[in-house]
C-alpha positions, 0 to 999 in steps of 0.5 A: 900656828895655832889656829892650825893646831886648833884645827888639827885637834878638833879634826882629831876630836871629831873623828874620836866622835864618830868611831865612838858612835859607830862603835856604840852604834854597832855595840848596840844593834848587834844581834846573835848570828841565826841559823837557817832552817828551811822546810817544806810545808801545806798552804794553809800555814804560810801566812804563820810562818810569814808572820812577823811575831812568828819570826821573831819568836824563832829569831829569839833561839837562833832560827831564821825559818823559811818555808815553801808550801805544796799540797800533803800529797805532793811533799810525801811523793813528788818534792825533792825533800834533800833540800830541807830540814823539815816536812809539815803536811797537814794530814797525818796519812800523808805524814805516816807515809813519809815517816815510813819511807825515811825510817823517821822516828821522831814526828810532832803535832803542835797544832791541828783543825777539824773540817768544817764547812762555810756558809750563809744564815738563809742556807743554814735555814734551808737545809734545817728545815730539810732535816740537813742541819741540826744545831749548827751541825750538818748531818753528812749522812743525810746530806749525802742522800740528797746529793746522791739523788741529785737535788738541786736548791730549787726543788727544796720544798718552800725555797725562796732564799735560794732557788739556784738550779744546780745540785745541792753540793758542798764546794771543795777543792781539787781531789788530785791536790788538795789535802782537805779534798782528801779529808772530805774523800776520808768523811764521805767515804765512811758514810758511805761505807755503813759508818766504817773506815773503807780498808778494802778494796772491795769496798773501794769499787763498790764506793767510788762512783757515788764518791766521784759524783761528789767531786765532779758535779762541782765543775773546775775546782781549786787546789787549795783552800784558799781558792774557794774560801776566798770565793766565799768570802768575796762573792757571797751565797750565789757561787759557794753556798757551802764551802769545806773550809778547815775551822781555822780559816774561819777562826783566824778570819773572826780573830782578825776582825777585819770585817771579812767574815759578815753578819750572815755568815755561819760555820758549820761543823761536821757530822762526822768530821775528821781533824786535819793533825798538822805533823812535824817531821824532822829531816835534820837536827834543826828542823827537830828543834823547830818540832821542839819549839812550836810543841813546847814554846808557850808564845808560839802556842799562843800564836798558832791559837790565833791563827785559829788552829788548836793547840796541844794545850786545849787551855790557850786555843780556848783562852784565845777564842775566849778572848775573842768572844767566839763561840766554839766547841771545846771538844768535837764527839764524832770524830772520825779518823781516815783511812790508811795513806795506801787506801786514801791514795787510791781512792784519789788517784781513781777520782782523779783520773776522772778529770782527764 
């Protein structure tokens, strides 16, 4: 009887144990419920949002963010946006468009990236003894001449770094789809345009066979950055001597140190350039707070920066490169701004039909 009794109590006593274990247990992982909020954004921002300090960043005031991508021209015409609680395109014309024909408000920038260009050590020596490239900046101006008279590598004077028999071209991605292909059509075209903002269509015509050029004598392009920058990075100088790359894609690559940016590889900047302004704009109340965090947010700024883009706080994108011992401009001067979202689109849709 008793060694019932002791049997029945530690029975008893072992399953007092576990409902104070699994009570504990539970006590002690709970987490605040999140709320989801889902966005619609460009490519080049992926890899942040799918970032794991990202996302317990956003976890910390009650967000869980999801996120598709698709080029700045597709989220201001063609997606479907009832599904989201925000847009993020990375070009302010495309964002323009978009608040306009929504009748939104409000809109943030938290973060931004002017265009540059990636490419090799032996090519920047090149192009500076031709008078392309001056203290790390090429002249657009003067590239443009010599691709409009259509020089290849191998009729420069005194080449022997790279006698390639293709015209001297920077590689960019698809103008249908791409923004950075639109943020190149916004650098060239005013150029090409006697230093002014194309704004009439006269100017258009008047342009845009010497623009097409610029794009078709490049063969099969890609429809994001990604494409061509990963050919440069994997293939070296042979297929992509110059790529349009967005600073950030070669910052957040240095900042990595993961090895992929090597020795001979150099970054230029543009002369003109124009700055790719990643805007916010909020469908909903929850995608207006998540415009509020990663404008405001100090530990989110400080990610971004690592990612390479420029932060509304000049002091973290500069204290991040800082800490990473890279040599980058506070401030860019020639800074151009591109033409209105109606131009821009035009000029696109004429190259693009060239394609077909």
């Amino acid at each position: 009887m008793k060694r019932r009794l002791s049997i029945a109590l530690a029975v008893v006593l072992l399953v007092a144990v576990v409902v104070v274990i699994v009570l504990d247990r539970s006590d002690g992982a709970s987490t605040p419920a999140t709320q989801r909020v889902r966005g619609v954004i460009g490519s080049e921002k992926v890899a942040f949002f799918r970032d794991q300090r990202v996302i317990d960043s956003f976890a910390k005031h009650g967000l869980t963010v999801e996120v598709d991508s698709a080029g700045s021209r597709q989220i201001a015409t063609t997606v479907d946006l009832a599904k989201y609680d925000f847009v993020f395109p990375s070009s302010s014309p495309a964002a323009q468009k978009i608040q306009r024909d929504r009748k939104i408000t409000t809109a943030y920038t938290p973060f931004q990236s002017p265009m540059a260009v990636a490419t090799f050590e032996p090519i920047v020596n090149l192009l500076t003894a031709n008078g392309v490239v001056h203290n790390g900046v090429l002249d657009v101006g003067k590239y443009l001449a010599m691709a409009k008279a259509g020089t290849r590598w191998d009729q420069l004077p005194n080449n022997t770094a790279f006698p390639a028999r293709k015209n001297v071209l920077v590689t960019t991605t698809d103008p249908r789809d791409s923004n950075s292909a639109a943020m190149y059509l916004a650098i060239t075209s005013f150029v090409a345009n006697g230093n002014n903002v194309v704004s009439t269509q006269d100017a258009e015509a008047r342009l845009l066979p010497e623009l097409t050029r610029l794009f078709l004598g490049q063969g099969y392009t890609e429809g994001s950055t990604d494409g061509p920058f990963g050919d440069y990075l994997a293939t070296g100088m042979g297929k992509t001597p110059i790529v349009l790359i967005y600073e950030s894609q070669f910052l957040d690559r240095q900042i990595r140190a993961d090895g992929s940016i090597r020795p001979d590889m150099r970054m230029l900047y543009l002369s003109p350039t124009v700055y790719s302004k990643h805007t916010l704009l909020p469908l909903k109340p929850a995608g207006d707070q998540v415009g509020q965090l990663l404008t405001t947010d100090p530990e989110l700024s400080r990610l971004a920066a690592t990612f390479g883009f420029r932060t509304n706080d000049p002091r973290v994108f500069g204290q991040t490169v800082a800490d990473h011992q890279l040599t980058v401009p506070a401030d860019l001067v020639d800074v151009i701004e591109p033409p209105s979202y109606e131009t821009l689109e035009r000029m696109l849709d004429v190259i693009g039909q060239q394609y077909r």
